[in-house]
N, CA, C and O atoms as a GROMACS GRO file, in nm:
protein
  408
    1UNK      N    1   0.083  -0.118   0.000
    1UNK     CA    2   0.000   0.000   0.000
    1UNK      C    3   0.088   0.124   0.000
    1UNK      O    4   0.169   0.146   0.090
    2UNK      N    5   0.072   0.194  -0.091
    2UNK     CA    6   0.132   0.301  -0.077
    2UNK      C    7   0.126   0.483   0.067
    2UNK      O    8   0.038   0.531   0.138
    3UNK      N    9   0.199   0.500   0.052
    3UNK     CA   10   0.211   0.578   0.210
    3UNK      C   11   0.225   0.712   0.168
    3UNK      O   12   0.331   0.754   0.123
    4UNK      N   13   0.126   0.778   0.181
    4UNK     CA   14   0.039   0.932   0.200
    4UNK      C   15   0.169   1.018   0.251
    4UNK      O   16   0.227   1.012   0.360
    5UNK      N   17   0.191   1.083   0.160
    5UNK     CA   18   0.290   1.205   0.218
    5UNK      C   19   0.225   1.352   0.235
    5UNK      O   20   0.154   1.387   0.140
    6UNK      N   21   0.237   1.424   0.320
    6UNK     CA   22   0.183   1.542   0.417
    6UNK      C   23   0.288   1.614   0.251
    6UNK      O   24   0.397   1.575   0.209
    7UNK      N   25   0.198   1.727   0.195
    7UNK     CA   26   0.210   1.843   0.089
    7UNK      C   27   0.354   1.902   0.149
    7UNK      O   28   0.387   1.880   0.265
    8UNK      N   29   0.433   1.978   0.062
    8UNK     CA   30   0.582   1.978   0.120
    8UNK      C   31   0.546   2.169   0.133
    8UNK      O   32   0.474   2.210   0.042
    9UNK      N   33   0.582   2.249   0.213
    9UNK     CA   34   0.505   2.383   0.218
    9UNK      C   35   0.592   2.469   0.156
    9UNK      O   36   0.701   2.467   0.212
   10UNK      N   37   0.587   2.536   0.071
   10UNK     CA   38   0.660   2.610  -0.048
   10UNK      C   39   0.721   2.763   0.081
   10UNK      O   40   0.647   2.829   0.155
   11UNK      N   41   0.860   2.774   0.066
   11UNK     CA   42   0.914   2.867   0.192
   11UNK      C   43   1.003   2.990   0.046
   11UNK      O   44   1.082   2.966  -0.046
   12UNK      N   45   0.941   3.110   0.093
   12UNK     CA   46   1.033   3.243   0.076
   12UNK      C   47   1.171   3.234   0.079
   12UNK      O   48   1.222   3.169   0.170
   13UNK      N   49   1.256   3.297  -0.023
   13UNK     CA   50   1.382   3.294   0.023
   13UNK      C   51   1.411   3.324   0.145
   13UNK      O   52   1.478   3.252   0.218
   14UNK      N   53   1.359   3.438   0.177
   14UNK     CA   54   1.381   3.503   0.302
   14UNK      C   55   1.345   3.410   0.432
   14UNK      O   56   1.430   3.402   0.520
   15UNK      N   57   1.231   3.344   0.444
   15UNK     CA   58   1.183   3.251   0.488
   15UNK      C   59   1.282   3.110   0.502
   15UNK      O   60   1.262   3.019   0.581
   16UNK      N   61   1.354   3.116   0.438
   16UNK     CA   62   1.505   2.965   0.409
   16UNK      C   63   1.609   3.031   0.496
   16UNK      O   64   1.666   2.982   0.593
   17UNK      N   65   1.620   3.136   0.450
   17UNK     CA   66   1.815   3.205   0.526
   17UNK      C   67   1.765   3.290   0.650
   17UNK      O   68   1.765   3.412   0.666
   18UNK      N   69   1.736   3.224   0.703
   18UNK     CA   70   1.742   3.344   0.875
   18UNK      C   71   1.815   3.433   0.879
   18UNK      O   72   1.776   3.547   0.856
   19UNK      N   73   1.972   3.398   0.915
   19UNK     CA   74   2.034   3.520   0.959
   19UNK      C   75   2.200   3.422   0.909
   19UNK      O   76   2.222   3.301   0.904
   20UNK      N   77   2.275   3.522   0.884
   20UNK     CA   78   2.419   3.460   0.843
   20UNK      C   79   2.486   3.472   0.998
   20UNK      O   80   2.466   3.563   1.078
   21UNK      N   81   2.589   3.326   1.016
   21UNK     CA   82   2.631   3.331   1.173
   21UNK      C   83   2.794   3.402   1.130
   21UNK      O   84   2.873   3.335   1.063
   22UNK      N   85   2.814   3.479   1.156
   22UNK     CA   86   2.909   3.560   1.174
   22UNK      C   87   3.011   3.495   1.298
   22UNK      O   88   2.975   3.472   1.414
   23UNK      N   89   3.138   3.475   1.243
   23UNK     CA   90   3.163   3.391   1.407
   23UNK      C   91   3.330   3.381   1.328
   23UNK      O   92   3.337   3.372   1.205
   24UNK      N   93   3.453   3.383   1.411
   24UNK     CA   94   3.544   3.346   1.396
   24UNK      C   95   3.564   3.224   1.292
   24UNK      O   96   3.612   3.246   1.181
   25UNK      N   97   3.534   3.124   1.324
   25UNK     CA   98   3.549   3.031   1.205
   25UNK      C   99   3.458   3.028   1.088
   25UNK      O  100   3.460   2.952   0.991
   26UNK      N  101   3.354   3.155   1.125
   26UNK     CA  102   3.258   3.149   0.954
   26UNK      C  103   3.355   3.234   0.874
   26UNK      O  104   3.374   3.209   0.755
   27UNK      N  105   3.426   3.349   0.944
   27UNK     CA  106   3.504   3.461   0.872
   27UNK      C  107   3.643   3.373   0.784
   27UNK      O  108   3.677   3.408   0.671
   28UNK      N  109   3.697   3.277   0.848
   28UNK     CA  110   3.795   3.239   0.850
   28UNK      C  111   3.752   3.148   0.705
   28UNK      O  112   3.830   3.126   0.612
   29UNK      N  113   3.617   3.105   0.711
   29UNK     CA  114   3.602   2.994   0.600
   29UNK      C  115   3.582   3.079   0.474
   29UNK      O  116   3.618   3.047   0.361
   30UNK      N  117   3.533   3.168   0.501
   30UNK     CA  118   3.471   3.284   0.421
   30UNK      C  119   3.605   3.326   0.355
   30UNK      O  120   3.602   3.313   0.233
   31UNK      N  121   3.713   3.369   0.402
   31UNK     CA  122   3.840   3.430   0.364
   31UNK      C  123   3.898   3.318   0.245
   31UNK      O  124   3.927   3.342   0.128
   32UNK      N  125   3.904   3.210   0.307
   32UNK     CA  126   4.017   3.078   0.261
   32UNK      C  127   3.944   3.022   0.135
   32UNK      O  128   3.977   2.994   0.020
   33UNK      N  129   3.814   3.019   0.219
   33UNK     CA  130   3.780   2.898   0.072
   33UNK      C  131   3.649   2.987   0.054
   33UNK      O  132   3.560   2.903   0.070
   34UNK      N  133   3.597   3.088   0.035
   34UNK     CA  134   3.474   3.138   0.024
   34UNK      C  135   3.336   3.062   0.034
   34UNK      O  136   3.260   3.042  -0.060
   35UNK      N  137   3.324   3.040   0.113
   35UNK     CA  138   3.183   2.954   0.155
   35UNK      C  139   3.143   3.077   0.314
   35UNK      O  140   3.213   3.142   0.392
   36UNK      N  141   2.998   3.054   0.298
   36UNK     CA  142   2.967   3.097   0.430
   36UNK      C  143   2.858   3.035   0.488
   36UNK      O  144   2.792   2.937   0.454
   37UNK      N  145   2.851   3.110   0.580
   37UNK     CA  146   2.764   3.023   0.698
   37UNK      C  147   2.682   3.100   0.695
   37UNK      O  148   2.690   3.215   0.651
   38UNK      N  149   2.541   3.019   0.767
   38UNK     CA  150   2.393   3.073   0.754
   38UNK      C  151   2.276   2.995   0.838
   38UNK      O  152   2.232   2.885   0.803
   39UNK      N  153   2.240   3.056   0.936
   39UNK     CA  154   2.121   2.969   0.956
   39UNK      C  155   2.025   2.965   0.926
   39UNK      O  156   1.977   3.078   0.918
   40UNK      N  157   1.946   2.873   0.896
   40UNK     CA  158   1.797   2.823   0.812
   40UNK      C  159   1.704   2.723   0.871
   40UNK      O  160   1.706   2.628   0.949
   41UNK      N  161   1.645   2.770   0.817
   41UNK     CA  162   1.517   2.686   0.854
   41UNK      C  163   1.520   2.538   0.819
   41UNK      O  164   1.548   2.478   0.716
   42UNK      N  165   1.466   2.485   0.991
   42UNK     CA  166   1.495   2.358   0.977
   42UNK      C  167   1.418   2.244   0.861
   42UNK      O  168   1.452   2.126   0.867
   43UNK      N  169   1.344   2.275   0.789
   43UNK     CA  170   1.299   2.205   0.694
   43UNK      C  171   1.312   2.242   0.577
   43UNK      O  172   1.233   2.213   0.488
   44UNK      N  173   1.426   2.320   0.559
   44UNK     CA  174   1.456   2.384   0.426
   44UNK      C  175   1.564   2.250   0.392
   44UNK      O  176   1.625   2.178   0.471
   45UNK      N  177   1.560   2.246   0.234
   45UNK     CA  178   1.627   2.121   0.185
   45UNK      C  179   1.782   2.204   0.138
   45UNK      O  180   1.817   2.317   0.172
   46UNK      N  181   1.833   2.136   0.078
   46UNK     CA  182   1.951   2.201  -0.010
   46UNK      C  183   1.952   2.270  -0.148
   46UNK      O  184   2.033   2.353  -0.188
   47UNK      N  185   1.850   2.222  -0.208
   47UNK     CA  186   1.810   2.269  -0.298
   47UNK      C  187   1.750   2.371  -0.286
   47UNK      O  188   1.792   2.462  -0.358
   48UNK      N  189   1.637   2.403  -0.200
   48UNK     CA  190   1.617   2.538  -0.134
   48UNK      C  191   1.726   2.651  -0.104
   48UNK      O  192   1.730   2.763  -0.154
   49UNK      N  193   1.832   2.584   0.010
   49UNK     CA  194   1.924   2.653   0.009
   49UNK      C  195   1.981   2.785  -0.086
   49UNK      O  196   1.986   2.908  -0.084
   50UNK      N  197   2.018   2.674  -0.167
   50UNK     CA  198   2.109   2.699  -0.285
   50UNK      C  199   2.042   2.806  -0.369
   50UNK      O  200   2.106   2.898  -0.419
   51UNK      N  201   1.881   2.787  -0.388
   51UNK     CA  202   1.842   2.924  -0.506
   51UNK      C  203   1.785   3.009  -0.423
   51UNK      O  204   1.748   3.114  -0.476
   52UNK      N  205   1.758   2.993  -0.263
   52UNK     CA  206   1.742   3.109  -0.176
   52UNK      C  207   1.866   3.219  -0.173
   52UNK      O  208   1.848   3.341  -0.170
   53UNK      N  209   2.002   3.151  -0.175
   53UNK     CA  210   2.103   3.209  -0.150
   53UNK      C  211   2.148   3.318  -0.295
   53UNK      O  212   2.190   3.434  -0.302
   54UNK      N  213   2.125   3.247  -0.365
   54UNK     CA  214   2.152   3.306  -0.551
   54UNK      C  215   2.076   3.392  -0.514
   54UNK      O  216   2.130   3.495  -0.474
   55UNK      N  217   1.902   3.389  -0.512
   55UNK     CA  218   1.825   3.477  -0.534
   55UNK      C  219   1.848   3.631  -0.464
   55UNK      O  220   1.860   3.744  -0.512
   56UNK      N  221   1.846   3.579  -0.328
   56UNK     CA  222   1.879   3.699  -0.220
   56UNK      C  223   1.997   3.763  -0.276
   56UNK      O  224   1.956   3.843  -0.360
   57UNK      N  225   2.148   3.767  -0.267
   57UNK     CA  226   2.271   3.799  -0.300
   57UNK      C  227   2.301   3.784  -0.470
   57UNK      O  228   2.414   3.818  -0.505
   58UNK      N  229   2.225   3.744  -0.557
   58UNK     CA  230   2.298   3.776  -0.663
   58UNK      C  231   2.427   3.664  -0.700
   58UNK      O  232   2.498   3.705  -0.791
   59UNK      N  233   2.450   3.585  -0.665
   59UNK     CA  234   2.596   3.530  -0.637
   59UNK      C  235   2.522   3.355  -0.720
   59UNK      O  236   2.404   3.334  -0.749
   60UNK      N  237   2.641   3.257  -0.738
   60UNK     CA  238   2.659   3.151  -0.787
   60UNK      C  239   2.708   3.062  -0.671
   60UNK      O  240   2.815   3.076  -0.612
   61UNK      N  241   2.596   2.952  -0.642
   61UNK     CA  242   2.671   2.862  -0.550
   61UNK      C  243   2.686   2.742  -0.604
   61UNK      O  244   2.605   2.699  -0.685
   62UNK      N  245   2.826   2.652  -0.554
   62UNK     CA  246   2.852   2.544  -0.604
   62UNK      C  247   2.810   2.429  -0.531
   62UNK      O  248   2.757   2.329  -0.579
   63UNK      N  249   2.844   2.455  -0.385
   63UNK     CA  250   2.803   2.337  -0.297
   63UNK      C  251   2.750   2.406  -0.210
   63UNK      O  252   2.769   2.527  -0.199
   64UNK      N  253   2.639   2.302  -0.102
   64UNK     CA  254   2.521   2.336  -0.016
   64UNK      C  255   2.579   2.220   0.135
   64UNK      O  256   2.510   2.120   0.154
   65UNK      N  257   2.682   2.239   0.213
   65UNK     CA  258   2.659   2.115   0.321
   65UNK      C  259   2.567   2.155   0.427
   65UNK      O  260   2.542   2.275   0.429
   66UNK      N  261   2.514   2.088   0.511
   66UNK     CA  262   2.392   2.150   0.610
   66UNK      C  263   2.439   2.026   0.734
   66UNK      O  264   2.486   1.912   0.733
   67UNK      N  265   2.394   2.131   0.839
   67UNK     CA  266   2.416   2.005   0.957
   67UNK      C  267   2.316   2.056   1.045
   67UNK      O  268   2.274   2.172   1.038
   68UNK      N  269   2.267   1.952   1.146
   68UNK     CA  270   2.121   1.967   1.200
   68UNK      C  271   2.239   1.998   1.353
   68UNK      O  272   2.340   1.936   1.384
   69UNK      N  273   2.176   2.114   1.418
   69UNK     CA  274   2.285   2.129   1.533
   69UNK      C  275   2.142   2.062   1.667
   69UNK      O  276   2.020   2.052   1.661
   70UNK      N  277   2.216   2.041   1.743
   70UNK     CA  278   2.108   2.016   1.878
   70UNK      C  279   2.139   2.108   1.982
   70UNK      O  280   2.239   2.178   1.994
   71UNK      N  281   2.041   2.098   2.053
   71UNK     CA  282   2.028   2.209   2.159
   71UNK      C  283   2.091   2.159   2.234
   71UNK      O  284   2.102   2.036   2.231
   72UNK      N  285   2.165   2.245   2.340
   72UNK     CA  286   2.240   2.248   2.479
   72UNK      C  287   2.195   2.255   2.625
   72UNK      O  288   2.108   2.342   2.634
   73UNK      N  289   2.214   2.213   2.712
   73UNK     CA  290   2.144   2.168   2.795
   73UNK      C  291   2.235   2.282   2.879
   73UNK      O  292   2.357   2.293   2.888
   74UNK      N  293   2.093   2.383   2.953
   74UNK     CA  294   2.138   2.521   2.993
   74UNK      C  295   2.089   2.535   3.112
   74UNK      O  296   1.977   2.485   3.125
   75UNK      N  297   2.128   2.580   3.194
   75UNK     CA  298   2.072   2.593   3.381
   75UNK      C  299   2.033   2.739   3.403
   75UNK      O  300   2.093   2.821   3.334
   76UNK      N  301   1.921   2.791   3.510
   76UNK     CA  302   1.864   2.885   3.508
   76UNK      C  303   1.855   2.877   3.649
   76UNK      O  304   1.752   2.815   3.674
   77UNK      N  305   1.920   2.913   3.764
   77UNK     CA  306   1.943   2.918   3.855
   77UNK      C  307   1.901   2.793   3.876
   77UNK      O  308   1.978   2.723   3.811
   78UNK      N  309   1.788   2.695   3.954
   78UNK     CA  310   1.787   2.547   4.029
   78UNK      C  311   1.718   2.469   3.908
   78UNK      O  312   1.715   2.346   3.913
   79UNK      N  313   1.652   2.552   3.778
   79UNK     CA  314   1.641   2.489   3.708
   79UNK      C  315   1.677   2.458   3.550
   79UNK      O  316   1.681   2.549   3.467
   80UNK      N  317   1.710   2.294   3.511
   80UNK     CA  318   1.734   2.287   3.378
   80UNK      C  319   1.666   2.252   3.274
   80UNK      O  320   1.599   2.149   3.262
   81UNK      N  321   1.684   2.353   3.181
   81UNK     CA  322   1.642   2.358   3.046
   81UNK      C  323   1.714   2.338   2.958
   81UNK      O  324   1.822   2.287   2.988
   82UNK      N  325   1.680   2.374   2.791
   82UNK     CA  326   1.766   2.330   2.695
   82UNK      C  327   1.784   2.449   2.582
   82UNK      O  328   1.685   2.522   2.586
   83UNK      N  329   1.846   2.477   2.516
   83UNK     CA  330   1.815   2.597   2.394
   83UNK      C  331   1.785   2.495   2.285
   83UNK      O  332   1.828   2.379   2.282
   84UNK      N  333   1.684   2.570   2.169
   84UNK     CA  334   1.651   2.512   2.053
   84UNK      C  335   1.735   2.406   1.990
   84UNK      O  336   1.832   2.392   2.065
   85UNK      N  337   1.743   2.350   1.920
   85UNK     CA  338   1.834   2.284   1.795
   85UNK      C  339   1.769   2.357   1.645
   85UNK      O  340   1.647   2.353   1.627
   86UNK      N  341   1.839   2.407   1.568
   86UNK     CA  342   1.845   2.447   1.471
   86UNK      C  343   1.931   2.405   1.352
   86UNK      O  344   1.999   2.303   1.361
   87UNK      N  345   1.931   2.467   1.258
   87UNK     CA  346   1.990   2.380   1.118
   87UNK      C  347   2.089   2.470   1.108
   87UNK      O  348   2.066   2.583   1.152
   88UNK      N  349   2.225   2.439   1.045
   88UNK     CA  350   2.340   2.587   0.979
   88UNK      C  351   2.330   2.499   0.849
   88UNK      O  352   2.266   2.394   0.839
   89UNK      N  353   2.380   2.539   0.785
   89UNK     CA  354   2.423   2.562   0.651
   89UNK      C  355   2.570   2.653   0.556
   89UNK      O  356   2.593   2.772   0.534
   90UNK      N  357   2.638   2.533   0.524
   90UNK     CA  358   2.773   2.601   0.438
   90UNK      C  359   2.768   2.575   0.320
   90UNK      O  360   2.765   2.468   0.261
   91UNK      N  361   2.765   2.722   0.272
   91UNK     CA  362   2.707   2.766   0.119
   91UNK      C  363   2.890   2.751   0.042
   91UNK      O  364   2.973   2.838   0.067
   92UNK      N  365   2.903   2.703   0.006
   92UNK     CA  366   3.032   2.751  -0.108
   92UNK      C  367   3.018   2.814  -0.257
   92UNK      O  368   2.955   2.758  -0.346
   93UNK      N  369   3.094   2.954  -0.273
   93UNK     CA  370   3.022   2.997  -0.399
   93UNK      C  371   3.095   2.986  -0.495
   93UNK      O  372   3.199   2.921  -0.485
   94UNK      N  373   3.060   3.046  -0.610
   94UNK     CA  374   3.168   3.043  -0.716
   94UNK      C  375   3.308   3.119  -0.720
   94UNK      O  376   3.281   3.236  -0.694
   95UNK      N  377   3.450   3.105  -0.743
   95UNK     CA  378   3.531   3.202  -0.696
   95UNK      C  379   3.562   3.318  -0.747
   95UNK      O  380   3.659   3.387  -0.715
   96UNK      N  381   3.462   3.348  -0.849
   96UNK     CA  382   3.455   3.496  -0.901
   96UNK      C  383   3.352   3.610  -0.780
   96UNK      O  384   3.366   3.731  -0.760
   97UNK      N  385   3.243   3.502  -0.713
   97UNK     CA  386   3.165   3.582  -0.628
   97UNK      C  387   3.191   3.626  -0.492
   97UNK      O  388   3.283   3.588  -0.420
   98UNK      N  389   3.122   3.688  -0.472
   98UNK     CA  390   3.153   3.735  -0.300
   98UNK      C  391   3.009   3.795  -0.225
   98UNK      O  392   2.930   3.870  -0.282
   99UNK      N  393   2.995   3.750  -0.100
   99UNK     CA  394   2.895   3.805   0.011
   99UNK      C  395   2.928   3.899   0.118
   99UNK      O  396   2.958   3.858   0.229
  100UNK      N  397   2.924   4.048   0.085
  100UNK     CA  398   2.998   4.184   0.158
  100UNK      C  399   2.836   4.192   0.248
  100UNK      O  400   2.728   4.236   0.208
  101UNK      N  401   2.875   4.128   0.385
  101UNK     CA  402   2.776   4.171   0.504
  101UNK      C  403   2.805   4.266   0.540
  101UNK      O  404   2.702   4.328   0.567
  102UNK      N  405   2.893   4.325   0.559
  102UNK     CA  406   2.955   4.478   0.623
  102UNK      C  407   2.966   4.566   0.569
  102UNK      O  408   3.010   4.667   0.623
   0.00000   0.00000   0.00000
């Protein structure tokens, strides 16, 4: 019997790329090998990624890696909680292009 899949929900570029993580080793990847970092939405695919990123910036990407991060287990005076888990994403672009956040 075949198995019913839930409609896949069509997401905004803007809606895919949250916010770019700015961070010592995003700058560093950014410099060396031009790829950057980005966080996204956790049900955004790679393929998403990839023409969210073109579309927004103008730019050519070659590769899309994504890693699902988990939340951290955080204390609040006697009690513990956890922060979100969220998705990042390392965009690598073409080496003629560039992403000027600043």
């Amino acid at each position: 019997m075949a198995e019913a899949t839930a409609p896949k929900i069509k997401l905004e570029p803007y809606q895919v790329v949250l916010h770019p993580l700015v961070t010592e080793k995003g700058t560093h990847i950014s410099e060396r090998h031009n790829a950057y970092t980005f966080s996204v939405a956790p049900m955004a695919t790679k393929t998403e990624i990839k023409q969210a990123v073109e579309e927004l910036w103008s730019v050519r990407v070659l590769k899309v890696r994504t890693q699902n991060r988990k939340g951290k287990v955080r204390r609040h005076r006697l009690k513990a909680g956890h922060t979100s888990s969220w998705k990042k994403a390392i965009v690598e672009l073409n080496p003629e292009d560039r992403i000027v956040f600043f």
